[in-house]
N, C-alpha and C positions, 0 to 999 in steps of 0.2 A: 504493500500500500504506500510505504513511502516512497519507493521507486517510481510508485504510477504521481503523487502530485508531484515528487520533484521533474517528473518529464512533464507533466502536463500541470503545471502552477496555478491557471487558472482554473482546476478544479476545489484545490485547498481555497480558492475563493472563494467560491458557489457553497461550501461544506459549511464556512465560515457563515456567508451569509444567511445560510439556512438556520443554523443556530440563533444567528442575531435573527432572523426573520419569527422565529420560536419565543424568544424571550421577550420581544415588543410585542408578541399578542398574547401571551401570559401578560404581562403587565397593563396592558390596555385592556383586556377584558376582568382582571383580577383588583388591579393598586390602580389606577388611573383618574378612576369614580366619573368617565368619560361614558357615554351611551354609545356604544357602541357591538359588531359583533363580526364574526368570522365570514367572512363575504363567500369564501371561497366553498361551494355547497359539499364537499366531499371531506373536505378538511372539517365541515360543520358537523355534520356527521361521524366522522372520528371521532371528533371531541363530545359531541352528546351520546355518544354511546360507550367509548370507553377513556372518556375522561383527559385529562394532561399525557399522562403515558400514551394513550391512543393518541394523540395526534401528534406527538414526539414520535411515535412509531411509523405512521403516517411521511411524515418531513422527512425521519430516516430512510425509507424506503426510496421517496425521489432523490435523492441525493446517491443512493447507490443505487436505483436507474441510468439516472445520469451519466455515472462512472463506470457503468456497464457499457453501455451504446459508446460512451469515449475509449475506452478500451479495444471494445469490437470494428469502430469504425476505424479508428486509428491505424488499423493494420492492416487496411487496402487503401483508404482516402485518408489521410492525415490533414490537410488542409477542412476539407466538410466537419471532420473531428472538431478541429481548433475556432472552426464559428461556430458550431453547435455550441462549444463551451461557451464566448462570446455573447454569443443570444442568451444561454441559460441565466451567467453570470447578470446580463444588463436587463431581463425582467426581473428576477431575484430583485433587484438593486433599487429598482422604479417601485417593487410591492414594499421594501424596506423604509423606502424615504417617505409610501405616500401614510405604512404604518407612524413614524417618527412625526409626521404632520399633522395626524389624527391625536395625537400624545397633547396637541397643543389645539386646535381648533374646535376638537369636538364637543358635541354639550354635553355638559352635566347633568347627571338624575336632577336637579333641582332648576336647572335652564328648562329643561325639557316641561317641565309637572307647572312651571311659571307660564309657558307658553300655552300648556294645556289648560289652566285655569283661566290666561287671556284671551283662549277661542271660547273656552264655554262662557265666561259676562258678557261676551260680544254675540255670542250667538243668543243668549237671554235676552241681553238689551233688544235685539232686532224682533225677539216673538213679540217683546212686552210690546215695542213701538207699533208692531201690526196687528196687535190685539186690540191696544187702545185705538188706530184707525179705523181697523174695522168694527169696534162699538161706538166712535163717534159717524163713521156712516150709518148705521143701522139706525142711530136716532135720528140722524137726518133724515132718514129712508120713513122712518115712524110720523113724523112731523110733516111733511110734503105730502105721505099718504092721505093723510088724517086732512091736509087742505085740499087733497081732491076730494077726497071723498065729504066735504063739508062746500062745496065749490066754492071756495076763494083762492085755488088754483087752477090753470087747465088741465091737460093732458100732453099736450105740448107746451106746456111752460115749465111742471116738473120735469119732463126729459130733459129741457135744458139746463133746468141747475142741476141735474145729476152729469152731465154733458161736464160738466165745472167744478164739479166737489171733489173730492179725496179716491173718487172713484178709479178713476181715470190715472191714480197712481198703482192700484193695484193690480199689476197685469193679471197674474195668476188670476184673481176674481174675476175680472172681465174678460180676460179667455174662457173661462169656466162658463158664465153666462151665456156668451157667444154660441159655445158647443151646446147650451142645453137650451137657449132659443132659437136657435138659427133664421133670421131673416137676411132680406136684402139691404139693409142698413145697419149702422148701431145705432140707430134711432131707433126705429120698431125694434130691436132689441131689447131696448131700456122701456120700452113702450110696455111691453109682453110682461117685463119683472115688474115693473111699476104695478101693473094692473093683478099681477101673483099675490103681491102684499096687500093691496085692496081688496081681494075676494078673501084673503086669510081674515082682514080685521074686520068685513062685513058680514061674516057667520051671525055672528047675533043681533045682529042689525034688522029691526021691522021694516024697514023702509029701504030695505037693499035692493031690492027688483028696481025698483027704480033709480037709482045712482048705478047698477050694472048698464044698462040699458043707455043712460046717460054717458058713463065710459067707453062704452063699446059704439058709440055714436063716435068718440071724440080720437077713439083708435082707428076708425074706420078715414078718418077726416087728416089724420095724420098720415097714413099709411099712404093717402090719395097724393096729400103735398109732399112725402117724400117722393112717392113714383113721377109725380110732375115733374122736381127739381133733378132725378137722374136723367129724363128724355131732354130736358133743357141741357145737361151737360154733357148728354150724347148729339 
């Protein structure tokens, strides 16, 4: 063995480096207190199944791979030999430095759980703010009903504050509307949901037949001057 690295030296480097490549990820997954883990899936595997020694077992084994194939090639091609060493030595080299970088960049169990506690307030704060939107629309929605259905508003004058409110930021809701009304405009869209919450709060209503009848007059009237306003901009 010493005959073979002193003819071929830069194997005792690769040997070398495989050791150091051993002890930085002993020490980065062990002392480091860095989040980190064994990228390489087969070495990962060594090491969850049979531990430190398993994957020191592991690393030995390519290292007298290595010296195997430089032996056997060496003695028809020596040159193919001497870059194969080359190559073997200069990834070894690139997976040591980018371990050594990782010793210094990487987060900490406590970076990591600060991060994860800054997505979940952020991800909170965002339900609460579309919570509180979506129950200051609904009282909107409550309030506009109640003025058609009292007529001190039209049918076409609520679509248009709805056209204007807080509506119109919630995509998700107003896709959602879209697919469960589908018309030819988002006017009779909002038309269609308007007139939803109206027949909901006119259940107990004695004098709903007639405020329906009145709605569906002013749906009908709408419906007519959107279909006018499309052949005018056709």
């Amino acid at each position: 063995m010493h005959g073979l690295f002193k003819k071929h030296p830069l194997l005792l480097i690769f040997a070398l480096l495989s050791l150091l490549d051993l002890t930085l990820t002993w020490w980065l997954l062990e002392h480091s207190g860095r989040v980190v883990f064994e990228a390489n899936p087969i070495a990962q595997w060594w090491l969850g199944e049979f531990g430190w020694l398993g994957l020191a077992a592991f690393k030995s084994s390519m290292v007298l791979v290595v010296i195997a194939l430089t032996f056997v090639i060496s003695r028809r091609r020596p040159r193919v030999a001497a870059r194969m060493q080359v190559f073997a030595c200069a990834v070894l080299a690139v997976v040591v430095c980018y371990s050594a970088v990782l010793g210094g960049t990487a987060k900490t169990e406590a970076q990591v759980f600060e991060e994860i506690d800054e997505y979940l307030a952020a991800t909170n704060e965002a339900a609460r703010h579309r919570f509180n939107q979506t129950r200051r629309l609904a009282a909107e929605m409550e309030f506009w009903v109640e003025e058609l259905i009292t007529g001190q508003a039209t049918l076409a004058e609520v679509v248009g504050r709805i056209q204007y409110s807080s509506l119109t930021m919630h995509r998700n809701l107003l896709l959602g509307l879209i697919r469960q009304y589908p018309r030819d405009t988002l006017q009779e869209t909002l038309a269609c949901v308007v007139l939803r919450w109206a027949e909901q709060a006119l259940d107990d209503e004695p004098a709903s037949e007639a405020v329906v009848n009145r709605l569906s007059a002013e749906f009908r009237e709408l419906v007519q001057a959107q279909n006018a306003k499309l052949l005018r901009q056709t």
